[in-house]
C-alpha positions as CSV (number, residue, x, y, z in Angstrom):
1,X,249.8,47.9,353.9
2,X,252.5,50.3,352.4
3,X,252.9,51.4,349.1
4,X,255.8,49.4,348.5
5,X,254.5,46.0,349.9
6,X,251.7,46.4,347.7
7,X,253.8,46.9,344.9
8,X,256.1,43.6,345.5
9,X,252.7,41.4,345.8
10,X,251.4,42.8,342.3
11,X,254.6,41.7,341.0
12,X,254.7,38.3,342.5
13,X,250.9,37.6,341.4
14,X,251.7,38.4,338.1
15,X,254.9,36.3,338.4
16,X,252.9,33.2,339.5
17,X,250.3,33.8,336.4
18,X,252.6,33.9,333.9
19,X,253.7,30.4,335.4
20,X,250.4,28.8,335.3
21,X,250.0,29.9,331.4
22,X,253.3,28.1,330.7
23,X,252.4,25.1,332.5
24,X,249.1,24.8,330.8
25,X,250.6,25.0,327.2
26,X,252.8,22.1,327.9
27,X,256.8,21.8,327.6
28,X,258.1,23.6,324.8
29,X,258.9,21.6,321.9
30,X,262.8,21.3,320.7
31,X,264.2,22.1,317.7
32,X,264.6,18.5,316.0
33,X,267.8,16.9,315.3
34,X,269.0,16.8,311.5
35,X,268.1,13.4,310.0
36,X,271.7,11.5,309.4
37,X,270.1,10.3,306.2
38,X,269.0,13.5,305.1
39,X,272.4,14.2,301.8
40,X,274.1,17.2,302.8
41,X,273.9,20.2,300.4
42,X,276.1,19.1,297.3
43,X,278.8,22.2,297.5
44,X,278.8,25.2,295.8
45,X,282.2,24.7,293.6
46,X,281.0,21.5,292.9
47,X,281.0,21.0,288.3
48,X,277.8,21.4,286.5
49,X,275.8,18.4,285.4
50,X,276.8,17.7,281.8
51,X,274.3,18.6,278.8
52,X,272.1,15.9,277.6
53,X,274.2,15.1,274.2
54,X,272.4,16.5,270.7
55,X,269.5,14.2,268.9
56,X,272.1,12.7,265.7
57,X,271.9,14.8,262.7
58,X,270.0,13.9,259.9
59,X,271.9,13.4,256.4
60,X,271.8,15.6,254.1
61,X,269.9,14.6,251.0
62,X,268.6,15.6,247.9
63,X,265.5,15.5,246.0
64,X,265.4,13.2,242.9
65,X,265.5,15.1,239.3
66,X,265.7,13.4,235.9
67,X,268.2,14.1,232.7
68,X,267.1,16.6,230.3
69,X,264.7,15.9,227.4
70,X,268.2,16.8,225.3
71,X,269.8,14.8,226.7
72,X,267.3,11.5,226.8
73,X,267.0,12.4,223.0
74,X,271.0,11.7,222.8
75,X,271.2,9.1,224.9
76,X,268.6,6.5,222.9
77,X,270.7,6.2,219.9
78,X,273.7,5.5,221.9
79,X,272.2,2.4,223.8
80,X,270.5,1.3,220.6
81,X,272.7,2.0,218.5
82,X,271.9,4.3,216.1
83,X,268.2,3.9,216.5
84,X,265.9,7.4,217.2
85,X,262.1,7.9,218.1
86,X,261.1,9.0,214.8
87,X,257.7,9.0,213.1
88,X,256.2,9.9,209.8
89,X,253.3,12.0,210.6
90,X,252.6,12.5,206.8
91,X,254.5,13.7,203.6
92,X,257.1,11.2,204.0
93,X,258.9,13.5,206.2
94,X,260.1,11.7,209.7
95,X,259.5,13.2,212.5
96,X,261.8,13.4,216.0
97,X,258.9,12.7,218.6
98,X,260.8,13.8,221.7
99,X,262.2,16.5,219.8
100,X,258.6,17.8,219.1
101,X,257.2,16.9,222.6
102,X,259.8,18.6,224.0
103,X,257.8,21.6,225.1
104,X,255.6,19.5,226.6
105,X,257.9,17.6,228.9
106,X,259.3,20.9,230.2
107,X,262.0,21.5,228.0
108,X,262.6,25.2,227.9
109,X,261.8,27.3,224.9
110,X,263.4,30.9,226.2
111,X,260.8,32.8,225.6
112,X,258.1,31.8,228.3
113,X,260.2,29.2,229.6
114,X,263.9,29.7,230.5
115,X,264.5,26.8,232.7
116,X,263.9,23.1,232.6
117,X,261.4,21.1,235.1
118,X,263.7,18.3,236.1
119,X,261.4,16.6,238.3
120,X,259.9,13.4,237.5
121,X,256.5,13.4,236.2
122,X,254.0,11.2,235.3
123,X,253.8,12.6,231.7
124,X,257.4,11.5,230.6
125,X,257.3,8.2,232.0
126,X,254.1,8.2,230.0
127,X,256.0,8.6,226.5
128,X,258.9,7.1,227.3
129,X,256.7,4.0,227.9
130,X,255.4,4.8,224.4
131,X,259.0,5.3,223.0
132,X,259.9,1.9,224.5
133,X,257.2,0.1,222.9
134,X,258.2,1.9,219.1
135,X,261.8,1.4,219.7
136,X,262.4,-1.6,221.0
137,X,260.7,-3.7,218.2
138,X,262.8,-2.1,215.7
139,X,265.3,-2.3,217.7
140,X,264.6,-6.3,218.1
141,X,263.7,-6.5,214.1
142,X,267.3,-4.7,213.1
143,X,269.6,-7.1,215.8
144,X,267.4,-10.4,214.4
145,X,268.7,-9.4,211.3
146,X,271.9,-8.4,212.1
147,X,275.3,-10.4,212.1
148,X,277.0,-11.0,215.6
149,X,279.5,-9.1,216.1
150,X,277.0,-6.2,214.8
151,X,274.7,-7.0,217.4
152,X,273.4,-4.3,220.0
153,X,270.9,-6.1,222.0
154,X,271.4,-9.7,222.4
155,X,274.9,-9.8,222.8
156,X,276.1,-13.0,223.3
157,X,278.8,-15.6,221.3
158,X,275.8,-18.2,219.9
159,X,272.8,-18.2,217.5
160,X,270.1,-15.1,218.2
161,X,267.5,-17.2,218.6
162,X,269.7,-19.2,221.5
163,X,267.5,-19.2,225.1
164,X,269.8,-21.5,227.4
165,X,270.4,-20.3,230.8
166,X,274.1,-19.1,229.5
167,X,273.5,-17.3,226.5
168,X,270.9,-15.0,228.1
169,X,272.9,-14.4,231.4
170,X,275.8,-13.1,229.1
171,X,273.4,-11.2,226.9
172,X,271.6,-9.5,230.3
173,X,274.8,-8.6,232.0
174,X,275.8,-6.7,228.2
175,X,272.6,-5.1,228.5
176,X,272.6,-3.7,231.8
177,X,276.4,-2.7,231.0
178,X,275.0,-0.6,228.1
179,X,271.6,0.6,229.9
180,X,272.9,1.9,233.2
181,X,276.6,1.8,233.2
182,X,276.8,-1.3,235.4
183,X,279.0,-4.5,235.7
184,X,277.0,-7.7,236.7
185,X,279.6,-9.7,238.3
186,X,279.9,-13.4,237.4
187,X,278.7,-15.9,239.6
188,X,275.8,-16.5,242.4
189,X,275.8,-13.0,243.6
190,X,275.1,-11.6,240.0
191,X,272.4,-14.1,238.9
192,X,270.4,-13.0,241.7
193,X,270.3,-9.8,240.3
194,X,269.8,-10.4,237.0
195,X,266.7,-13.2,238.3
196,X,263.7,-10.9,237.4
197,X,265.1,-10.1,234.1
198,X,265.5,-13.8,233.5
199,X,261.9,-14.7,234.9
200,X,260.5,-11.9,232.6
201,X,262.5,-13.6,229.3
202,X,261.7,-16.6,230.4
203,X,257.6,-16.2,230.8
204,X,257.3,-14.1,227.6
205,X,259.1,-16.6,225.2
206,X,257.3,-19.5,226.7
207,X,254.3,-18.0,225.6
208,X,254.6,-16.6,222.4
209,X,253.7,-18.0,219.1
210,X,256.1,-20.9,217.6
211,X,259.5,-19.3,215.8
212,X,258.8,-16.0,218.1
213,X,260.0,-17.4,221.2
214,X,263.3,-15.2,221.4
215,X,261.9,-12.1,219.6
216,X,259.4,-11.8,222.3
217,X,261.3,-12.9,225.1
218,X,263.9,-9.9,224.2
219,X,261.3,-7.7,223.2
220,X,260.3,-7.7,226.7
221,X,263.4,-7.7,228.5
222,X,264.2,-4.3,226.2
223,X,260.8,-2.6,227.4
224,X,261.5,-3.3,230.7
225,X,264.9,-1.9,230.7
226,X,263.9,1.1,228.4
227,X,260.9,2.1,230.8
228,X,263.0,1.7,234.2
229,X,263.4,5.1,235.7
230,X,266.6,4.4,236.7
231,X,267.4,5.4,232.9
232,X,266.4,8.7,233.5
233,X,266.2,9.7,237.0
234,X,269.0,10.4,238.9
């Protein structure tokens, strides 16, 4: 055989080889077709998603202070007319209790202290508690006494010692007028607010000794409105 017949049967062996090796892998596979439910790309221009809108804003608030021991010390006489936490502590000399316990309620002094605590504290509800408790039966003992139109705590057109439903609803609505500033209105609206103070006049004079039915009853309504802490705290 010649050199160049040799040559084209090498070829055409290999040829037929590299048949039999793609016959024994199989058929090639095609490249699948794209799914028509596959969502196409969204497009490149197309509007960013918006931003998830901000949590709400929380109000602004502020912490609860209390007036001044100053100014507590002005404000008593001018709700009881006249009347100040006073003591004799000896010698006959009377004494201005919040005036003295000042210090101790955080009133400043300007030499250690130049600046006043005004945050509530146990402490001052703790004497005004005790101030309630002197003042208001003085303050009960003076108006008993008093005529009507020079009355300052049980305000009201009949006799003092008067407990009907009308007298006292005219006498609390004065009271809360002179205490905080505020204008019970007439009607159902206002005698639900003014209930508890009712209830509270109404238990303590039904149980007090006879001819101290009223006395009591108000002495208690003028604690409980002297001890509130919506008298001092703000």
């Amino acid at each position: 055989m010649t050199r160049p017949a040799a040559l084209w049967g090498c070829a055409a062996l290999a040829a037929l080889a590299l048949t039999a090796c793609d016959d024994a892998r199989g058929p090639r596979s095609q490249p699948a077709a794209a799914d028509a439910t596959t969502p196409p790309h969204p497009p490149t221009d197309a509007p960013p998603e918006a931003d998830a809108a901000p949590p709400p804003s929380t109000p602004l608030a502020r912490a609860a202070g209390r007036m001044t021991v100053e100014a507590l010390a002005r404000s008593i006489p001018v709700i009881t007319g006249g009347l100040r936490w006073t003591e004799d502590f000896g010698g006959g000399v009377e004494t201005d209790v919040l005036q003295a316990l000042a210090p101790t309620l955080g009133a400043p002094d300007y030499l250690r202290v130049t600046e006043e605590n005004l945050e509530p504290s146990l402490i001052l509800a703790k004497f005004l508690n005790d101030a309630a408790q002197r003042l208001c039966v003085r303050w009960v003992e003076r108006d008993e006494a008093a005529a009507a139109a020079d009355r300052t705590l049980v305000v009201h057109p009949g006799d003092w010692v008067a407990r009907d439903p009308a007298a006292v609803g005219t006498a609390l609505r004065e009271l809360q007028l002179r205490f905080f500033g505020r204008r019970v209105p007439e009607g159902a609206a206002g005698d639900a607010a003014l209930e508890p103070l009712r209830a509270l006049f109404q238990d303590a004079s039904s149980t007090a000794a006879p001819g101290r039915e009223a006395r009591d009853g108000w002495l208690a309504v003028c604690i409980a409105h002297m001890t509130d802490p919506e008298l001092v705290i703000y």
